[in-house]
C-alpha positions as CSV (number, residue, x, y, z in Angstrom):
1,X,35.8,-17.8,-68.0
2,X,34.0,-16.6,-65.2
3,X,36.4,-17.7,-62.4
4,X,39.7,-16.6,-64.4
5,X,38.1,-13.8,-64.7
6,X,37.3,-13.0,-61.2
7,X,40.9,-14.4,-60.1
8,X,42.8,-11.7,-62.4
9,X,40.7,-9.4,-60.6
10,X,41.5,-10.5,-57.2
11,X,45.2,-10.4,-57.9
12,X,44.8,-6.8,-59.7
13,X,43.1,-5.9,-56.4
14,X,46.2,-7.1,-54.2
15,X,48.7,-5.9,-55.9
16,X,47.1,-2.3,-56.2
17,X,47.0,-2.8,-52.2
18,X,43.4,-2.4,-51.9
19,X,43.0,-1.9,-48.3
20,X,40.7,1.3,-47.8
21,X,37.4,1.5,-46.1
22,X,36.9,4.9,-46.2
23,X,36.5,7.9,-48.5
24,X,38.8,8.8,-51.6
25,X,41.9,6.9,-49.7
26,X,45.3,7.7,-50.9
27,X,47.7,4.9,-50.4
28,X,51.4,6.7,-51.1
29,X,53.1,3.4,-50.4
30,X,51.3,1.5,-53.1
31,X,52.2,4.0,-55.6
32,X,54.0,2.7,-58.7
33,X,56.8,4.7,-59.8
34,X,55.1,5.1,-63.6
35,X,52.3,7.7,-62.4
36,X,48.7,6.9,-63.4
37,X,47.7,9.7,-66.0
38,X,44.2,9.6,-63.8
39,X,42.7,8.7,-60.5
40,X,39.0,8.4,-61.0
41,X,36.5,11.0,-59.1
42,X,33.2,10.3,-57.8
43,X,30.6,12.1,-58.7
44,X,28.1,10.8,-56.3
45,X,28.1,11.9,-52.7
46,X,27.8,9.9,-49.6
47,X,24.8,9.7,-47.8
48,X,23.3,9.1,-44.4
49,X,20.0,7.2,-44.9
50,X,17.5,6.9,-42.1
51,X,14.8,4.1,-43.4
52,X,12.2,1.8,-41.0
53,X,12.4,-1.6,-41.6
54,X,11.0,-3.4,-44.4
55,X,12.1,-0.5,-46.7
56,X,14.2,0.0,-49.6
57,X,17.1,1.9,-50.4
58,X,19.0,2.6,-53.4
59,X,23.2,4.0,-53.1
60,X,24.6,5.2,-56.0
61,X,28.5,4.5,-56.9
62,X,29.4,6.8,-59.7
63,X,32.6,8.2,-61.2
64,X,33.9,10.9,-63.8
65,X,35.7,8.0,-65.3
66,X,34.4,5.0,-67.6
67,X,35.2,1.3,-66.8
68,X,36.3,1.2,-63.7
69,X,35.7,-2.1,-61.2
70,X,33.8,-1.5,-58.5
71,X,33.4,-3.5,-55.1
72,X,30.7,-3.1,-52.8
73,X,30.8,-4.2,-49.4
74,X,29.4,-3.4,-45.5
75,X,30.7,-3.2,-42.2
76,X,27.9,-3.6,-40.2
77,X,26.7,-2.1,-36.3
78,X,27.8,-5.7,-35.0
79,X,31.2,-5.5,-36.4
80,X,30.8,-8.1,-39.2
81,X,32.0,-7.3,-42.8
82,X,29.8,-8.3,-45.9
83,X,30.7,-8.4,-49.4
84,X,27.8,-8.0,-52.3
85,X,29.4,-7.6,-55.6
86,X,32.6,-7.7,-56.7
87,X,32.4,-5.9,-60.5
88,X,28.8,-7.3,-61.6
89,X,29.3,-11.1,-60.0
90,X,27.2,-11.4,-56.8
91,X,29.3,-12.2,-53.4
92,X,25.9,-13.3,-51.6
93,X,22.7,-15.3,-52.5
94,X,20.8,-12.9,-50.2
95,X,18.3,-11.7,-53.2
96,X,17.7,-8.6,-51.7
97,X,20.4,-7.3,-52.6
98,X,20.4,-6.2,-56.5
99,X,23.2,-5.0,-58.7
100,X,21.9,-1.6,-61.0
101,X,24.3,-0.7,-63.5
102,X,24.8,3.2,-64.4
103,X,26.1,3.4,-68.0
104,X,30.0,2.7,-67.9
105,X,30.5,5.1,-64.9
106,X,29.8,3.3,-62.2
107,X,26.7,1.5,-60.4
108,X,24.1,1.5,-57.7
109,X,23.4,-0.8,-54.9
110,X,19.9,-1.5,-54.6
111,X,18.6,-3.4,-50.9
112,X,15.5,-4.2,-50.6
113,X,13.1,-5.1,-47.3
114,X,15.5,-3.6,-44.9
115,X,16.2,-5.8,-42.2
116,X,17.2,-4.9,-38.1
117,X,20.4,-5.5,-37.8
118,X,21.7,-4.1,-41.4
119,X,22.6,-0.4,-40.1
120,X,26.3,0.4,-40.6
121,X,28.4,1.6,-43.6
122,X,28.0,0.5,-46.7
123,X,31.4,1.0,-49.1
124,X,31.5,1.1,-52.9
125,X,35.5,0.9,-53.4
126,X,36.7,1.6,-56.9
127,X,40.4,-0.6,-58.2
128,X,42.2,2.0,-59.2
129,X,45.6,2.8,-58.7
130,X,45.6,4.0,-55.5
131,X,42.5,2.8,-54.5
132,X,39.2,4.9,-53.9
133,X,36.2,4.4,-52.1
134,X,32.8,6.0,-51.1
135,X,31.0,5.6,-48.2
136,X,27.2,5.6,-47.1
137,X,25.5,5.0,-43.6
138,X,22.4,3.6,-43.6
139,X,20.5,3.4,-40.1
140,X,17.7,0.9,-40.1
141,X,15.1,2.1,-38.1
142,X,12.7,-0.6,-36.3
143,X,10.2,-0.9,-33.1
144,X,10.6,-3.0,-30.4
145,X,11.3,-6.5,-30.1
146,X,10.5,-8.1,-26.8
147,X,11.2,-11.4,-25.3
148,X,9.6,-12.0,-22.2
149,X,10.9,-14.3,-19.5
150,X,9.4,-16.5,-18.5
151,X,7.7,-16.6,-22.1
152,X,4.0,-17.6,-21.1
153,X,4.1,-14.9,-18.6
154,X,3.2,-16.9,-15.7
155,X,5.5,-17.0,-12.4
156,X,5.2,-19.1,-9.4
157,X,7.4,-18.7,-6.7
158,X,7.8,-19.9,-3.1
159,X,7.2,-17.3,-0.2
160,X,10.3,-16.1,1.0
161,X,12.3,-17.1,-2.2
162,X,14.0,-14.7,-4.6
163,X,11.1,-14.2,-8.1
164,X,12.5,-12.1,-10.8
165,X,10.8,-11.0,-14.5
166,X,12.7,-9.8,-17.4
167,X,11.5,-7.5,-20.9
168,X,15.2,-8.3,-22.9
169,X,14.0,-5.5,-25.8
170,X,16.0,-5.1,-28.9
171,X,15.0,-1.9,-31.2
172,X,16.5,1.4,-33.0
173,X,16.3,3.5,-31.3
174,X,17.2,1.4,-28.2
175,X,13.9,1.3,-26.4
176,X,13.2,1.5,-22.9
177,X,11.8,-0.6,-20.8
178,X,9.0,0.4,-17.8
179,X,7.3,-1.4,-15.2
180,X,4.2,-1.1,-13.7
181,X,1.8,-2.9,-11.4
182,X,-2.0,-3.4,-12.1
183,X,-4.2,-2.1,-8.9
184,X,-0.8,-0.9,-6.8
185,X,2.8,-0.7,-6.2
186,X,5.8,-1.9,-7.7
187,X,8.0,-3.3,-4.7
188,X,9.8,-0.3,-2.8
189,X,6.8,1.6,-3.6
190,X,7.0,3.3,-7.0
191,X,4.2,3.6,-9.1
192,X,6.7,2.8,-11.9
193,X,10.4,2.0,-12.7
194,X,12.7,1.5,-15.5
195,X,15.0,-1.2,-16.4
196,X,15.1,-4.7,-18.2
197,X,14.5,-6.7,-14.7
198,X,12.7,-6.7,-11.9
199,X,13.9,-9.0,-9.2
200,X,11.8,-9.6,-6.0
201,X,13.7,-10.4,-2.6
202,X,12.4,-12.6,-0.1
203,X,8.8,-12.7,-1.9
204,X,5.5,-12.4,0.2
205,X,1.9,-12.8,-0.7
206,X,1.5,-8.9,-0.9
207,X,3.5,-9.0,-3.7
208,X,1.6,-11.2,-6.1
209,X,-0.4,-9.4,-9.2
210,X,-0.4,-8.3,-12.8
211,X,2.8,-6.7,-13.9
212,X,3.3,-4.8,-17.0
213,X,6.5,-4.2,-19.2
214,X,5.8,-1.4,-21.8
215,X,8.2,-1.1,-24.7
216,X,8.9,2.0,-26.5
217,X,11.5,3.7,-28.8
218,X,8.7,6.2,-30.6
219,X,8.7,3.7,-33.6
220,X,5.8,2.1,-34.1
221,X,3.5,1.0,-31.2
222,X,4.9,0.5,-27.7
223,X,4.7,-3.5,-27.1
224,X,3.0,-4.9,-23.8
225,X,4.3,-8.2,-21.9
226,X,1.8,-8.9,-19.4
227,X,3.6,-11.3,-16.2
228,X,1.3,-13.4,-13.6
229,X,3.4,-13.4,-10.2
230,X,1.6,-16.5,-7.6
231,X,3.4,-17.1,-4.8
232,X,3.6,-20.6,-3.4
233,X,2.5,-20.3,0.5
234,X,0.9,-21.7,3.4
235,X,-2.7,-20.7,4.5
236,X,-3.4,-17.5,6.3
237,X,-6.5,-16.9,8.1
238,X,-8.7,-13.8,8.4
239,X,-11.5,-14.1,11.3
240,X,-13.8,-12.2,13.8
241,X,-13.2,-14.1,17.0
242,X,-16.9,-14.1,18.7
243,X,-20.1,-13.9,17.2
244,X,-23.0,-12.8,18.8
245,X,-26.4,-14.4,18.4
246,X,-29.1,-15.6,20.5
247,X,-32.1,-18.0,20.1
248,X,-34.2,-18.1,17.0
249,X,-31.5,-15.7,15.3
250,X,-29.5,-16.5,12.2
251,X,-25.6,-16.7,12.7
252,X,-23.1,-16.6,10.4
253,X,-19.1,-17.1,10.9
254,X,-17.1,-16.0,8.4
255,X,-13.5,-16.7,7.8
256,X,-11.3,-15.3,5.1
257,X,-8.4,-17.3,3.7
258,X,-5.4,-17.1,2.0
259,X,-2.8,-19.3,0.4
260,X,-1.3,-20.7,-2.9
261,X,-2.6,-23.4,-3.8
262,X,-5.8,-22.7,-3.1
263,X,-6.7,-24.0,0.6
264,X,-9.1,-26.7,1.6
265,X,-11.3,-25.2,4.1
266,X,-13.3,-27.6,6.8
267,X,-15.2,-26.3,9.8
268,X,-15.1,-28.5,13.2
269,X,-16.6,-27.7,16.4
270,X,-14.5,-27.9,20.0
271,X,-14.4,-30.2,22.6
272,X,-16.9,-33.3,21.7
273,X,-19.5,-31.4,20.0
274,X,-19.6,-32.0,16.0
275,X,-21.1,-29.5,13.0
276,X,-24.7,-30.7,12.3
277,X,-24.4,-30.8,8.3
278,X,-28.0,-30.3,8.3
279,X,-28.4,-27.3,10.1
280,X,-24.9,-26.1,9.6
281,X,-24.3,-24.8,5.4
282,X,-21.0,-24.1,4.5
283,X,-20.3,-21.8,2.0
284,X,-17.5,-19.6,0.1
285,X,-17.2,-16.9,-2.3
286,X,-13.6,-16.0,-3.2
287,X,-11.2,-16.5,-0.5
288,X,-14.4,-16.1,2.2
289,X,-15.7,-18.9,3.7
290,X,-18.4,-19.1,6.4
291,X,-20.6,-21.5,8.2
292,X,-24.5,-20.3,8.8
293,X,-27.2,-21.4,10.9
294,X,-30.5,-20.1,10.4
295,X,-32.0,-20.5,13.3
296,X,-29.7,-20.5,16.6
297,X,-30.1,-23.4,19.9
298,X,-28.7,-23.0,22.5
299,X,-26.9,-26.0,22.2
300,X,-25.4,-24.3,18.8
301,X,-23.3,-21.5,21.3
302,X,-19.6,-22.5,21.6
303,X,-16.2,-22.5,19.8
304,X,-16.0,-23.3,15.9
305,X,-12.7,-23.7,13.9
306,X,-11.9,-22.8,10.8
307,X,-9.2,-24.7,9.4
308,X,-7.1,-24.3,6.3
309,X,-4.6,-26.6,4.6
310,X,-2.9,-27.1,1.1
311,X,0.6,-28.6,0.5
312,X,2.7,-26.0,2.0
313,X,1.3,-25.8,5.7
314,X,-2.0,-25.9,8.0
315,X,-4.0,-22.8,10.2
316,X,-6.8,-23.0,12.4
317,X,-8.7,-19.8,13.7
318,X,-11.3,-20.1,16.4
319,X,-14.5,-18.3,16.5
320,X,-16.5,-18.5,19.3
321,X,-20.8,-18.2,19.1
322,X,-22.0,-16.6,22.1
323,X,-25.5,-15.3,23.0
324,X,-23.7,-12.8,25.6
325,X,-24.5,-8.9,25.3
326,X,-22.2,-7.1,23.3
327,X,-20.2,-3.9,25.2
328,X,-22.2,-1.5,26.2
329,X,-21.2,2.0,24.5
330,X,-22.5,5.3,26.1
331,X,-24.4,8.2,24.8
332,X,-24.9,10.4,28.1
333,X,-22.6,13.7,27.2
334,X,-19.5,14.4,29.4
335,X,-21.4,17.6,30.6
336,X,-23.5,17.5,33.5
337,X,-26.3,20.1,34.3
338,X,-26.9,19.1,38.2
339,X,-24.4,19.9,41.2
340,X,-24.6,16.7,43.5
341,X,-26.1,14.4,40.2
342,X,-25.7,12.8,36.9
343,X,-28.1,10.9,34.6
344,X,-25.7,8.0,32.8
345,X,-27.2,7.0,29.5
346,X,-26.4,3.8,27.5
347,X,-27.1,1.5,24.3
348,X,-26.5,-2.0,24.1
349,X,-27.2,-5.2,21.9
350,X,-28.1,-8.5,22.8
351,X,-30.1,-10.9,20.9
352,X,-31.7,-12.2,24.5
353,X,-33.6,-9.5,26.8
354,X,-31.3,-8.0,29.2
355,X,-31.6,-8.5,32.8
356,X,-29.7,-6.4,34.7
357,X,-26.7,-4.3,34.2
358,X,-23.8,-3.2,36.4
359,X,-23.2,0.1,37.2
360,X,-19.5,1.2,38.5
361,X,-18.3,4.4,39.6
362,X,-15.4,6.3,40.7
363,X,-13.5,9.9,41.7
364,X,-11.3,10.7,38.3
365,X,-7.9,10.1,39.9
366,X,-6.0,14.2,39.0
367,X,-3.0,15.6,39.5
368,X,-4.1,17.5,42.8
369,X,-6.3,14.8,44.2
370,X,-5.7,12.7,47.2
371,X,-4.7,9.1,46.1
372,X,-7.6,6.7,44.1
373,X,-10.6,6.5,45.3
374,X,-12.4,3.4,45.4
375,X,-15.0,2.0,43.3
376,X,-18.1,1.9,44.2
377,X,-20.9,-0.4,42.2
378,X,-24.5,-0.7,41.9
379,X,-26.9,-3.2,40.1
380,X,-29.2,-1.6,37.8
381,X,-32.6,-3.8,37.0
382,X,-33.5,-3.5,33.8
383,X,-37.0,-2.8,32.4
384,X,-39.4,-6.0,30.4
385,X,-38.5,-6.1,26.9
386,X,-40.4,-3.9,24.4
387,X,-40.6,-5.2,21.1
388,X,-38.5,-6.9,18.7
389,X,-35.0,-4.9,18.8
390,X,-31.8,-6.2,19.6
391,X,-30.8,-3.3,21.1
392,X,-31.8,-1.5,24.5
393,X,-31.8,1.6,25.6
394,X,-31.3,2.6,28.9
395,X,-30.6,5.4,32.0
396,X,-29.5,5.9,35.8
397,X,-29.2,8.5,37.8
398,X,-25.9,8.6,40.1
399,X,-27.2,10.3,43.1
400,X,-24.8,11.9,46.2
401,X,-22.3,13.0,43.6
402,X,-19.7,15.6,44.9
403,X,-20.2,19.0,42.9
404,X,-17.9,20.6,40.4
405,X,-15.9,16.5,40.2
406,X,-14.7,14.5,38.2
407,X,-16.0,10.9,37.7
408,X,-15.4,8.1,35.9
409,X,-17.7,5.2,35.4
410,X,-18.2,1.3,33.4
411,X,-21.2,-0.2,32.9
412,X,-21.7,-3.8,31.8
413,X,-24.8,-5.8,30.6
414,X,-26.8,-9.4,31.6
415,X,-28.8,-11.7,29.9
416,X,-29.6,-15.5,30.6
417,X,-26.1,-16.3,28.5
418,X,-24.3,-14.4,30.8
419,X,-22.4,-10.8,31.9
420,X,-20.7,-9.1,28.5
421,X,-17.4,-10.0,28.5
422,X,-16.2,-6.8,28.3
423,X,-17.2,-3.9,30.4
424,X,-18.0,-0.6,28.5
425,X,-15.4,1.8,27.5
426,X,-14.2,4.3,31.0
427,X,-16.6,7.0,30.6
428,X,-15.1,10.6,32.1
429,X,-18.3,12.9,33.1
430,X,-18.6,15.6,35.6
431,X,-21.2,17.6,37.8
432,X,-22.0,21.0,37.4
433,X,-18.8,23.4,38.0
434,X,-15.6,21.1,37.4
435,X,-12.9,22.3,35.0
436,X,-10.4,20.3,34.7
437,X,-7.5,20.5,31.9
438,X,-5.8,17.4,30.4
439,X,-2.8,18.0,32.9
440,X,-5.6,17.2,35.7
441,X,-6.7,14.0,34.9
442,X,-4.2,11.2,35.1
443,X,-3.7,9.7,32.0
444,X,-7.6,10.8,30.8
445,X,-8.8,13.3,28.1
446,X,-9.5,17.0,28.8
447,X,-12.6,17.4,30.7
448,X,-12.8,21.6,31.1
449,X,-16.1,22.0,30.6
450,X,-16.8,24.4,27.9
451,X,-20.9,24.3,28.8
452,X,-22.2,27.9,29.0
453,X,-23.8,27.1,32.1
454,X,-21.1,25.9,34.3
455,X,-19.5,29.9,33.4
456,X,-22.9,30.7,34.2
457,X,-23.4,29.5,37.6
458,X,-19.7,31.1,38.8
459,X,-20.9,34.4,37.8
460,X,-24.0,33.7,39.5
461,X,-22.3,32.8,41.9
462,X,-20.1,36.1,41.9
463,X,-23.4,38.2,41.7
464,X,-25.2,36.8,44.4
465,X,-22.0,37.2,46.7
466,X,-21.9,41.3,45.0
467,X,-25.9,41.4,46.3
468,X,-25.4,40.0,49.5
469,X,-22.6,42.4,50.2
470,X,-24.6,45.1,49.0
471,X,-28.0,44.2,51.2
472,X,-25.4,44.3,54.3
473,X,-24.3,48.2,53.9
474,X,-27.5,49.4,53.3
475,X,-28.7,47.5,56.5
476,X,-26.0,49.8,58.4
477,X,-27.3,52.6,56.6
């Protein structure tokens, strides 16, 4: 009985041309020529529902007229068309979705645990002749939904290849999507940007990190996929090329490396000479790895390497243990307080008593000065060690210096290992008088003096030239 039932209805529905999916349609074509005596009116209004998910709604369907059929259907956001009910027989299995009768006048259609994806308009269309119908929108409000690629948040990628992340977020409101970078900078530089990808060109070992994609659409929390970027490369070596040490001392060279995979690290010595396991203790904390002798031979002086290799390439760096003085750096000022003199003042270290050091002078080359002078050079003995320091402290006095000029002057350092490879820094002095202005000096820093007493010896100067003048006319007086 049921189906005949629902088949007279069906063909009572196409004949009466039920087409309409909107409000109180009016179809003048489908009109019969015997007017209908009355076309019901609805006494419920249509409604725009905003609800969160997992809510329930009820929509009323009512009219001013008893026994009417009524149809209840959806056309959802995504274009689909659902029908529920068609009089009181359900159209779905979905038992959410409830039937409430309402007397004879009509009925309500009750939804319950509101599901994303179920916003759209939902019609209650009445079989009359024409055909009405009432429409409600319901819009399903939900928070983000997130999926993360790759899923377990973990990316390796080659250096040099492309690496790219994506948040793919689903939500209503529609959410958006930021990225951010633990402990720095997004690539390009931002601290932050917006977007469902973010796709790495020509990836470098700078670029590996924490990234974050935060979700939000003001519903509910924000949602968090965290992504590990690793890039795939070959080692890279950080190192100090020369170590200074001397005999009895404790050494340590230290090398720094990177790479993915993780590196194997060996240390080898040059030429014939092998690392005494022994004596020599390698190390490593992090990505730092160092070899450390505790107490320095001589036959321990010479070039180490530190080599790194995993399955994308090799390095070496070279590090060489010398017992040689380290430069010599000067603390004499630039001033000078004598006319035809200067008093050079130095530091230096050296783990093995210093010997002798070298002294070399010149005439600052200016703009106004005849072409370079030579350099002229002197061997300074130095004094017996005092003490335990490493560092020694010394002074010379330049003698037959030309007044108010401009000098420059290096000193290096001896011990039994050896000169220091590298001379001091050029140091620019001058003697009592000079002023010179960065466009004098050739290349070299302003050296004006701005010590009182070079202004003071000109006026002196000036005054004792005023009193000599003076002394002559009253002699002629």
């Amino acid at each position: 009985m049921a189906r005949l039932a629902l088949w007279l209805l069906a063909l009572n529905l196409l004949l009466a041309g039920c087409v309409a999916d909107y409000d109180y349609i009016y179809d003048e074509e489908s009109q019969d020529e015997e007017e209908l005596t009355h076309v019901p009116s609805f006494t419920s209004v249509p409604q725009n529902v905003d609800v969160m998910k997992g809510d329930s709604i009820t929509l009323p369907c009512l009219v001013d007229q008893a026994g009417p059929t009524i149809i209840w259907k959806s056309i959802l956001e995504d274009g689909n068309e659902r029908v529920y009910f068609m009089a009181n027989i359900p159209m779905t299995k979905d038992d959410r979705f409830k039937l409430e009768q309402t007397g004879d006048k009509g009925s309500s259609l009750v939804i319950s645990r509101l599901q994303p994806g179920e916003s759209g308009a939902y019609i209650c269309q009445v079989s009359s002749n024409p055909p009405v119908s009432l429409r409600h929108t319901v819009n399903v409000r939900y928070p983000p939904m997130v999926k993360a690629s790759p899923e377990d948040g973990v990316l390796v990628a080659r250096q040099g290849t492309t690496a790219s992340m994506a948040c793919t977020a689903s939500g209503n409101p529609t959410p958006t999507v930021t990225w951010t970078k633990k402990g720095g900078l997004l690539p390009g530089g931002k601290k932050k940007m917006e977007g469902a990808k973010v796709a790495i060109d020509k990836v470098e070992r700078a670029h590996m990190g924490t990234y974050m994609c935060t979700v939000d659409n003001g519903v509910g929390d924000a949602v968090v996929k965290t992504f590990r970027l690793e890039i795939n490369s070959p080692p890279e070596i950080e190192a100090v090329t020369k170590v200074h040490t001397g005999a009895g001392y404790e050494a340590q060279l230290i090398c720094t490396v990177h790479g993915q995979p993780l590196p194997t690290v060996s240390w080898a010595r040059m030429g014939d000479k092998t690392v005494d396991k022994m004596r020599h203790v390698q190390q490593h904390e992090g990505a730092q790895y160092s070899l450390t002798i505790d107490e320095v031979r001589d036959s321990d002086l010479g070039q180490y390497v530190c080599r790194a290799r995993n399955d994308y390439g090799t390095a070496n760096a070279a590090i060489e243990l010398t017992g040689q003085p380290k430069e010599v750096l000067m603390t004499s000022p630039a001033h000078g307080r004598e006319k035809d003199s200067y008093t050079l003042r130095w530091n230096v270290e050296s783990y093995a008593p210093i010997e002798e050091y070298k002294v070399t002078y010149k005439i600052a080359q200016t703009n106004n000065s005849s072409p370079k002078q030579q350099w002229e050079q002197i061997t300074v003995p130095a004094p017996a060690k005092e003490g335990s320091t490493v560092v020694y402290s010394h002074l010379h006095e330049l003698r037959n210096l030309a007044p108010a000029t401009a000098y420059e002057a290096v000193v290096t350092a001896k011990n039994k290992y050896g000169w220091s490879e590298e001379p001091s820094r050029p140091f620019k002095l001058y003697t009592l008088g000079a002023h010179y202005t960065a466009a004098d000096l050739v290349g070299g820093e302003a050296l004006g003096s701005t010590d009182p007493n070079s202004a003071v010896s000109t006026r002196s100067g000036a005054l004792t030239a005023v009193t000599a003048l003076l002394c002559a006319l009253l002699a002629v007086l």
